[in-house]
N, C-alpha and C positions, 0 to 999 in steps of 0.2 A: 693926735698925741694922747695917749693914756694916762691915768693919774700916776703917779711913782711915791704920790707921801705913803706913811707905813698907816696900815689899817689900824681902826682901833684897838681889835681885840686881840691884835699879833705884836706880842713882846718886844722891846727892844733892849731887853736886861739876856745875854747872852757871854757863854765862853767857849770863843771858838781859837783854835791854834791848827792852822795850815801847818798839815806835817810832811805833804809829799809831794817834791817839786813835780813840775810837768814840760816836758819835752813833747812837742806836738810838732806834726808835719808827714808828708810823703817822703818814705828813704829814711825816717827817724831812728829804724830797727838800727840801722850799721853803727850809731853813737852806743849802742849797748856796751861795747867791751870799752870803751873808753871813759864813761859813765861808772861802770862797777871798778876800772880802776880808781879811778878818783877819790870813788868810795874805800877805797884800800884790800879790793877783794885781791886773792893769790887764786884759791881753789873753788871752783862754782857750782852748785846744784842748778842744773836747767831743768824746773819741771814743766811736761806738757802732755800731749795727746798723740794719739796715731794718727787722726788724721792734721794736725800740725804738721807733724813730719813728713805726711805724704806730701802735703802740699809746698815743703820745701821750706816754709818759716823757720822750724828747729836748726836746719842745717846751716841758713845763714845766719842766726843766732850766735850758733859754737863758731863761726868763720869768724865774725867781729869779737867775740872773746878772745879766740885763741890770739888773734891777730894783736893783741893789747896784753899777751904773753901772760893770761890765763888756762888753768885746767880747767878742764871740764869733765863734771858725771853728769849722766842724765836718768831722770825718773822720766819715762813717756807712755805710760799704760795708765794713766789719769781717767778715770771713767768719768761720765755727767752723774749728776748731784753724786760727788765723794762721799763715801763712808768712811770708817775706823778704818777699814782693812785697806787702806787707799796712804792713807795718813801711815799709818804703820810700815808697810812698803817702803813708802818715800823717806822715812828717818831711817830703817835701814842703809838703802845706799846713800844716803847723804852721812852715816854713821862711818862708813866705809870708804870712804871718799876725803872722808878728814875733811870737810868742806869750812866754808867761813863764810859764805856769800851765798844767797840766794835769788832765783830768778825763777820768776811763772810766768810762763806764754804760754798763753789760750785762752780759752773763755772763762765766767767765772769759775767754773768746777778748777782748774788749774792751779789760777791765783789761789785759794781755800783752801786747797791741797798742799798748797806749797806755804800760807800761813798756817795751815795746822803743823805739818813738820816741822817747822822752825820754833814751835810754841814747845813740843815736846821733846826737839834735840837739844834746847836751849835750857827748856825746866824741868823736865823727867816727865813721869805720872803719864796718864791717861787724856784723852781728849774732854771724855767727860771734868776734870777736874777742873778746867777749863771753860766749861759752860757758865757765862753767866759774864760777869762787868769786871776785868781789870784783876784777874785772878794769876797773872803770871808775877814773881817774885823776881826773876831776874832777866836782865837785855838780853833782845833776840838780837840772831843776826840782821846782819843789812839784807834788805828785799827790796828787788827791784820788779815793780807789776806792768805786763805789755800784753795788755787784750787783745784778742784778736777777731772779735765781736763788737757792735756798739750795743750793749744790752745791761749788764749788771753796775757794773759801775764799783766793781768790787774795785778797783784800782786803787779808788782816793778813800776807800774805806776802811776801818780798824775793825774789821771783824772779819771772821772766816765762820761758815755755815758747812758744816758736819754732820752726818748723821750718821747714828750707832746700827751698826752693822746687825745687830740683832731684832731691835724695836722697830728700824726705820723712823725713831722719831727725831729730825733735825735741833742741832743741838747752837745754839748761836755764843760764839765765843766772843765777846769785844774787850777789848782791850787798846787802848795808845801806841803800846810795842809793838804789836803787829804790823801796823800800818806802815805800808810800804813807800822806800825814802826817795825814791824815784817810779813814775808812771810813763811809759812811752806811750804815746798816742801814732800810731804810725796808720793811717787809713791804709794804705796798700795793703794791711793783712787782710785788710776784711773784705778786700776782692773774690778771695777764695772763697769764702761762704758758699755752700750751697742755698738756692733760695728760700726753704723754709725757714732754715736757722737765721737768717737776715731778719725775715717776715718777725719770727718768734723774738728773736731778741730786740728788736726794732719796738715791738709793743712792751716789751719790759722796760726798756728806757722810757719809754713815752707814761707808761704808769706810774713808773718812779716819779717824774716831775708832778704828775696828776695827786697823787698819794701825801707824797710831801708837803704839798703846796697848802694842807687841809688840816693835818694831824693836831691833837692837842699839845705837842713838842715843838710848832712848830714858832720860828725866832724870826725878825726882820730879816739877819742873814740868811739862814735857811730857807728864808720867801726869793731872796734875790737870786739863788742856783738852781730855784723850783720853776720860776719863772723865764729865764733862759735856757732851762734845760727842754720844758715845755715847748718854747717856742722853736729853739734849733730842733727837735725832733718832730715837731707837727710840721714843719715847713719841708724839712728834709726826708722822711721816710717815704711818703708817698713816691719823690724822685727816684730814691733808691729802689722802689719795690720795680716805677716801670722804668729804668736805665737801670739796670746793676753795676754797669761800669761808670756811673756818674760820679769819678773822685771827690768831688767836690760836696757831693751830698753826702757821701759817705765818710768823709772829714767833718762835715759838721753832724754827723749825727754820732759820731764816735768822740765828739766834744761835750753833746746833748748828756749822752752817759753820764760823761764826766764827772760834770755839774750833775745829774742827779745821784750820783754816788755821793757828792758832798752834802746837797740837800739830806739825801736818808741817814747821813755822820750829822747831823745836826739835829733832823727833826723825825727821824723812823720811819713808818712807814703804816696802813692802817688796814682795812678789813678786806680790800680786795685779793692782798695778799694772803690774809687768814683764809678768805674761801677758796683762794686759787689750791694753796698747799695739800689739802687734802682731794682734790683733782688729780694732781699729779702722783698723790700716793697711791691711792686707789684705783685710779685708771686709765694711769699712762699719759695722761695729758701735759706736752712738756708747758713748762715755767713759765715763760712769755705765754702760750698760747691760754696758758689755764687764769693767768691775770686780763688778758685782752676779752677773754669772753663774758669775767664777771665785772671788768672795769665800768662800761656803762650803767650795770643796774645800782651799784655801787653809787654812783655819784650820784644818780637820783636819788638814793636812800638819805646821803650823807645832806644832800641839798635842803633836807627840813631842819636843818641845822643854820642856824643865821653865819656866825663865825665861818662855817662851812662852803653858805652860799658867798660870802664874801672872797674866801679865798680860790675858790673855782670862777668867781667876776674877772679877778684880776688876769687869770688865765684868759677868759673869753677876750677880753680886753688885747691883751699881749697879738693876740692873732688874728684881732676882727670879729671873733664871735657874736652873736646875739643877744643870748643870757644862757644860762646851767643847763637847759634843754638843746638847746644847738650844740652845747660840746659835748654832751653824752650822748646824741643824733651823731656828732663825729666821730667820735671814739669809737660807735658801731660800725662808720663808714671804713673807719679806719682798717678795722678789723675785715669787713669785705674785701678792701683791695689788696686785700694779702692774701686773699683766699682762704682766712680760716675762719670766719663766719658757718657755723653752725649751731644746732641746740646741741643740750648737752645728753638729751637724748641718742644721738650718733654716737656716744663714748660709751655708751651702755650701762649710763647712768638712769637708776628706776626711781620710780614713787618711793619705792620702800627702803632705799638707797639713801633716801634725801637725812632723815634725823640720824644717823652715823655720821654724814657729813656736815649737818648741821653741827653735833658734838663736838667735831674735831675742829671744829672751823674758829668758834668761840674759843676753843684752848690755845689757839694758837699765839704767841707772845704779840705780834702785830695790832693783835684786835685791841688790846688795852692801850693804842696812841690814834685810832678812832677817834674823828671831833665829835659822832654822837655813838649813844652806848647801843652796844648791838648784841642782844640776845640770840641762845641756838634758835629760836621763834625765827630773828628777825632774818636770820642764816636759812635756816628752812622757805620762807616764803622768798627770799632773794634766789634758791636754787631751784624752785617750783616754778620761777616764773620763766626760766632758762630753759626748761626742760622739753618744752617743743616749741615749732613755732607758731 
């Protein structure tokens, strides 16, 4: 048995308010139109993706709305990480559609896209005016969020991530209002994964509980969604990577999410993210893959940090670990048995590359909920050490 009293140096002065019930199980999708009625929808915006729709999730989506004698529009050309010009689209036909109710299925780009249109069909202005804490003046519509990933955990989250179509610099909007009033959890979407996106988002959940668990934001609460989320995704991804059709792992690792969507609504999120971000901007390395590769070096850095090493114990803890060295030992394993284990050399990432990406790494809003302070310095020798094997 492991300890469960609250660590010392981890607050127990917290305000937290559950805003978004959860509906979990296989077959969950079908209560969708029954769900937005209750919520008193008439007319529905369904936003999603192409390959949603290929894979036939959109189409039983609109089946269980209309069946509960709902309209439906749909936005479905949702790109990965959304821009303005993504957002703007989607208040469009939802402008045209007279809609009242919102829905996003798919991954997090989806949900984002479908909390940014509602922020600026609901308050006017721009995305940008929006950037920042609680900037929306009046109620959005009702949203309803149905992953179709276990990865971001945007579901149980008050924020939508945007990026300005010209800078590409992601713009993070939070707000209370956003957060969406219902989350289905339905694992049968995430059959359809292809296997990287499983691999990729699977290491985004599993950072989120790692990340969380550490931050200087971080609450008793926040420890308690960090630590289950933690452990449903360390125990279940491995499953999922060698059975793909393991329902069962892929309902608990789509629960792991969950919980770490609500840990990062409580306590943020810190530096692995800030290094990942500029990976992905500059060279293509998607989201999960670019957090899983700097996760390990990450938590040895953080681990000279006492408060720090206590909060990645309680992790080792949760799962049998050794001490901080065995789980960043894991986390690398982890990242092998997905097959994306490389240096970041293969991405075409140079020596000379590295203080650009030190720069942006440090700017990035994440680094400032870091449990220790991390210089472009400390960013530069963390991506030096990546850089071959």
């Amino acid at each position: 048995m492991h300890s469960t009293s609250v660590p010392e140096n981890l607050t127990a002065t917290f305000d937290w308010t559950p805003r978004t019930r959860l509906v979990a199980g296989p077959g969950s999708l079908m209560r969708l139109g029954a769900l937005a009625a209750e919520l008193g929808a008439r007319r529905v915006l369904l936003v999603t993706d192409r390959g949603i729709v290929a894979a036939g999730h959109a189409a039983r989506a609109v089946q269980s709305l209309e069946a509960a004698g709902l309209n439906v529009v749909i936005d479905d050309v949702v790109h990965e990480n959304p821009a303005t010009s993504d957002v703007a689209r989607c208040v469009e036909i939802a402008q045209a559609g007279a809609v009242d109710f919102i829905v996003g299925l798919g991954g997090g780009s989806s949900m984002d896209t479908a909390k940014g249109c509602n922020l600026l069909l609901t308050n006017g202005g721009e995305v940008k005016d929006y950037w920042g804490v609680g900037k929306a003046a009046k109620p959005l519509l009702p949203l309803i969020a149905i992953p179709t990933t276990a990865g971001t955990g945007s579901e149980c989250q008050s924020a939508a991530l945007i990026a300005d179509e010209v800078t590409h610099q992601k713009m993070a909007c939070l707000d209370p209002k956003i957060s969406a009033r219902v989350a289905i959890l339905d694992p049968e979407l995430t059959l359809s994964q292809p296997a990287r996106v499983t691999a990729c988002t699977g290491l985004d959940a599993l950072s989120h509980a790692v990340e969380s668990a550490v931050t200087r934001k971080r609450t008793a609460m926040s420890a308690i969604f960090s630590r289950e989320a933690f452990r449903l995704c360390f125990e279940a991804l491995p499953r999922v990577l060698a059975n793909p059709a393991d329902l069962d792992a892929r309902s608990r690792m789509q629960l792991g999410a969950a919980y770490g969507g609500m840990a990062i609504e409580c306590s943020m999120l810190g530096a692995a993210h800030s290094a990942a971000n500029p990976l992905t901007a500059r060279h293509g390395i998607a989201h999960g893959h670019a957090v899983g590769l700097v996760l390990p070096a990450i938590v040895r850095f953080n681990a000279a940090e006492p408060a720090a090493a206590e909060g990645y114990g309680e992790l080792c803890r949760v799962v049998g670990l050794r001490d901080v060295e065995a789980l960043a030992s894991a986390l690398g394993e982890m990242l092998r048995l997905a097959g994306l284990s490389a240096p970041l050399g293969d991405f075409g990432v140079t020596r000379e590359a590295i203080p650009a990406l030190a720069g942006e790494a440090s700017q990035q809003w994440t680094a400032a909920f870091n449990p220790r302070n991390v210089t472009p310095a400390d960013f530069a020798g963390i991506y030096e050490s990546l850089l071959s094997r």
